[in-house]
C-alpha positions in Angstrom: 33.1 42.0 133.4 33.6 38.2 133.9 36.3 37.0 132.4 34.0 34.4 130.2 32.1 37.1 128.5 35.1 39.3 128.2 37.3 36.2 126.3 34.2 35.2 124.4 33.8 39.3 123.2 36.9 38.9 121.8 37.5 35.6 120.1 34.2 36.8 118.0 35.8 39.7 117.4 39.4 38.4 116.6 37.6 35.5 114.6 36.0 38.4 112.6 39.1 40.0 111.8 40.2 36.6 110.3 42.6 35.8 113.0 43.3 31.6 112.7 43.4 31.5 116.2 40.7 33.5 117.8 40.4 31.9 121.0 44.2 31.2 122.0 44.8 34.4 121.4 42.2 35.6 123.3 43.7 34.4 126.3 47.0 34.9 125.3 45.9 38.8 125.7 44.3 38.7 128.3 46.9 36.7 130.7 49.2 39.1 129.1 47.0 42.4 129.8 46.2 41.0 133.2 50.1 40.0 134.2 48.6 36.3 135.3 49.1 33.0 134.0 47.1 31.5 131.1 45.8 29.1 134.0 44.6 31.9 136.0 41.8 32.9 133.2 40.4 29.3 134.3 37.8 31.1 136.9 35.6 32.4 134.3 33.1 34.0 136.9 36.1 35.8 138.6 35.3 39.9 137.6 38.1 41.7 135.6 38.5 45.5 134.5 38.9 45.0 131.3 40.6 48.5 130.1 44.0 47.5 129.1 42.7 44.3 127.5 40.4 46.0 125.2 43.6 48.5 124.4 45.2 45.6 123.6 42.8 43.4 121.6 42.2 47.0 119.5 46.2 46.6 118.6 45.6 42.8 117.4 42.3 43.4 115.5 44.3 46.1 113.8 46.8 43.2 112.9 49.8 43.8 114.4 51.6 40.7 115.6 50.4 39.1 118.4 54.5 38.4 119.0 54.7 42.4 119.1 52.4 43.1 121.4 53.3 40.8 123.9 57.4 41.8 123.4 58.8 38.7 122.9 58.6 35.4 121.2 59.7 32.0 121.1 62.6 30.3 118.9 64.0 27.2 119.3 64.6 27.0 123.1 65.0 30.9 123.5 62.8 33.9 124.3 63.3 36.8 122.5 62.5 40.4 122.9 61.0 41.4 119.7 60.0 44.8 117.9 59.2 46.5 114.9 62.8 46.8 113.9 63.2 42.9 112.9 61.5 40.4 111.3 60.1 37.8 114.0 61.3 34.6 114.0 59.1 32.0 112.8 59.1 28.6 113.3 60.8 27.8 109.6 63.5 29.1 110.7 64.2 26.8 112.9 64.9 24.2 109.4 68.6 26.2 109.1 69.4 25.5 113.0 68.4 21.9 112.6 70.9 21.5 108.9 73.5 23.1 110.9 73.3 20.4 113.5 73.2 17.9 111.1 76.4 19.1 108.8 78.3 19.4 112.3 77.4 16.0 114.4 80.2 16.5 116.5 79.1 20.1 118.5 82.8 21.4 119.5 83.8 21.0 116.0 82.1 24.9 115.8 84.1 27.6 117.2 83.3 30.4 114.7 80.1 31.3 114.0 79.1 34.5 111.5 75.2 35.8 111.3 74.7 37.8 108.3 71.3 40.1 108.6 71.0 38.8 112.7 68.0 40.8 112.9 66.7 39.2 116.7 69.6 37.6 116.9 67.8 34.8 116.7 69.9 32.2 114.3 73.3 33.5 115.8 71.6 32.4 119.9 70.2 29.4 118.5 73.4 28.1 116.9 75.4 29.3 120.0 73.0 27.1 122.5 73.6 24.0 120.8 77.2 25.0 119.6 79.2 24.9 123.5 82.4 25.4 121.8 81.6 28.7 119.6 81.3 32.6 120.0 80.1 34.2 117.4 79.2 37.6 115.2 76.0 39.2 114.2 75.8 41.4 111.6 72.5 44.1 110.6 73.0 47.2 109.1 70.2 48.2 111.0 71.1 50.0 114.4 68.1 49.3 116.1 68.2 45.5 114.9 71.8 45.5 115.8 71.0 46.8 119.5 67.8 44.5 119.6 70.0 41.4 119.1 72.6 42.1 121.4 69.8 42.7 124.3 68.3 38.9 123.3 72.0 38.0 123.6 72.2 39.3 127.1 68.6 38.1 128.1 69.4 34.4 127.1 73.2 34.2 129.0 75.0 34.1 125.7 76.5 37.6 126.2 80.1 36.1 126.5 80.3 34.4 123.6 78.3 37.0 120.8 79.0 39.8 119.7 76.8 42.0 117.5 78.0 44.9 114.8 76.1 47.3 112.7 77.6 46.8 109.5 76.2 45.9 105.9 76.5 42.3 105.4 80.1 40.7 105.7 81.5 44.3 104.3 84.0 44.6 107.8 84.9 41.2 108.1 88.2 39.6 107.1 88.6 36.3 109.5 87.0 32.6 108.6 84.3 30.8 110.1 82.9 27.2 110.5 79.3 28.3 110.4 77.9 31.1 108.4 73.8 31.6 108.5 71.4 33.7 106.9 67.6 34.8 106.8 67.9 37.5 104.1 65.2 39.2 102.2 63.9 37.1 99.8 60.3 38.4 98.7 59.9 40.0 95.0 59.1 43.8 95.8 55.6 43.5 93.7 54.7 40.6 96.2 55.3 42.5 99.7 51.7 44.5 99.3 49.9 41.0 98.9 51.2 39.3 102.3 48.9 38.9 105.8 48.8 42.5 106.9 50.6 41.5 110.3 54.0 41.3 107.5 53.2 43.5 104.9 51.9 46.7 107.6 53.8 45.8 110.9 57.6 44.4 109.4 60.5 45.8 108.0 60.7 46.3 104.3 64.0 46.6 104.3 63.9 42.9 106.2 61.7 41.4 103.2 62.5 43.3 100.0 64.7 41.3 98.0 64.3 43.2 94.7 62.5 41.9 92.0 62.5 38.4 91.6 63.8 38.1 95.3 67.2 37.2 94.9 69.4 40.6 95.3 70.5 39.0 98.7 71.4 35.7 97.6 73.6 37.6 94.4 75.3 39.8 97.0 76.0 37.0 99.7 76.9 33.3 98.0 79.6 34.7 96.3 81.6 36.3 99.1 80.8 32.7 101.0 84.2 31.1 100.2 86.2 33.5 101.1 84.1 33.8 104.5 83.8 29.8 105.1 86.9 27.9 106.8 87.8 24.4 104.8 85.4 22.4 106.5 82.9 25.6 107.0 78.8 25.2 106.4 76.8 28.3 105.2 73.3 27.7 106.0 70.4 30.5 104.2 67.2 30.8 104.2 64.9 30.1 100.6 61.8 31.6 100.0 59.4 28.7 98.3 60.3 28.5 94.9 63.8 29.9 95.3 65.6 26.3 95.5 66.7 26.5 92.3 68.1 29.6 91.6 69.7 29.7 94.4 71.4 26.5 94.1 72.6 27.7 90.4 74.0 30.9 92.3 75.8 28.7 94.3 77.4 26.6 91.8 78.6 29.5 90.0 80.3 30.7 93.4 82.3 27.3 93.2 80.2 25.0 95.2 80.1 21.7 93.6 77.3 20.5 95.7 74.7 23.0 97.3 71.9 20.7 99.2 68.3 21.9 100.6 66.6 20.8 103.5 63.1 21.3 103.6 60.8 22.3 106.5 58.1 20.7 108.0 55.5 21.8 105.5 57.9 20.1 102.7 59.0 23.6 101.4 62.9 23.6 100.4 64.1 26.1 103.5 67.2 26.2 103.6 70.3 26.0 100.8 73.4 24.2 102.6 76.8 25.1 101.2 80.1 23.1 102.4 83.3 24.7 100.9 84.8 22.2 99.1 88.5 21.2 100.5 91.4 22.2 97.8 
């Protein structure tokens, strides 16, 4: 088949599936399928077996993320290998790497940095990029996760300076840090069904269940933050919308005087920033 007809097939078909993208994605499969360049689909009379596409495109109108069947995906100026073991990183993210930079203007000031829940690794690489001056720790009681983020470690040179433990939250940790971030699960468990099928079907539970009103994590994790955080440490965590609030009321009763949010680009409140006050 030409490689028109084949990306037209399948736009209609992803389009009908109530993909947002149908087109991009389209030829996002088929360079992938193909092992070319997105610029190489420009020949649209060029003649293509389309076998592994369609395998492919089957995958994607079954909803599973396009991010998982490619293997990797995007985050801040890394590529990650990605897979059904982890969340994958989204772009809203990105909000706690950009209130990190802001609480710490002066990059060498970081030298520790902590990862609860590292999942890709995704937060820990990010912050050790922009960070010269730090190594850090991720943490994910999930071996697979665990394993997954110390591959993206070595895949984006920052081997040296992370290193990644299968552990449950802080629980084997007794030293201090400057920065401390976190994506924990925040969705209600009654809400998990009702999200895109790509989440609810193809991700972790264990990833996005934060009990019922979404908030185990946060009751769990603010208050062993002071004892994590060095004097002039940051903890940076990610809010689901509408969790701003009680998570900032979590945090005051942990002894932060001031919790602050910083909201992402849609306006939501993203991420809760936490600076351990100096005695």
């Amino acid at each position: 088949m030409q490689i028109g007809a084949v990306l037209r097939r399948a736009a209609d078909a992803l389009r009908a599936a109530g993909v947002e993208s149908p087109a991009l994605e389209a030829r996002l499969l088929l360079a992938h399928a193909l092992d070319v360049p997105q610029t190489a689909l420009l020949d649209r009379a060029a003649e293509i077996d389309p076998n592994r596409f369609d395998a492919l495109l089957a995958r994607r109108l079954a909803r599973e993320p396009m991010a998982l069947i490619l293997g990797h995906q995007g985050f801040w100026t890394l590529d990650l290998e990605v897979s059904p073991a982890t969340l994958i990183p989204r772009p809203d993210s990105e909000t706690l790497i950009e209130a990190a930079l802001e609480a710490f203007p002066d990059r060498t000031a970081v030298r520790r940095v902590l990862d609860l829940g590292t999942g890709t690794g995704c937060l820990l690489l990010a912050a050790l990029s922009e960070f010269p001056a730090a190594w850090g720790v991720g943490i994910d009681r999930a071996p697979a996760a665990a394993a997954l983020a110390a591959r993206n470690a070595r895949r984006n040179g920052l081997a040296s300076r992370a290193a990644v433990v299968c552990a449950d939250w802080a629980s084997p940790i007794r030293g201090r840090f400057d920065l401390i971030l976190s994506n924990p699960p925040y969705i209600a468990s009654q809400e998990i069904g009702a999200l895109m099928p790509e989440v609810a079907v193809h991700e972790p539970a264990s990833a996005l269940d934060g009990g019922l009103d979404g908030l185990d994590a946060y009751r769990t994790l603010i208050p062993a933050l002071p004892g994590l955080l060095n004097e002039a440490g940051t903890a940076v965590l990610e809010l689901g919308q509408g969790q701003a609030e009680s998570a900032r009321n979590l945090a005051r009763q942990a002894g932060f005087a001031a919790p602050a949010l910083r909201r992402d680009l849609a306006g939501i409140a993203r991420a809760l920033v936490l600076h351990r006050a100096v005695p």
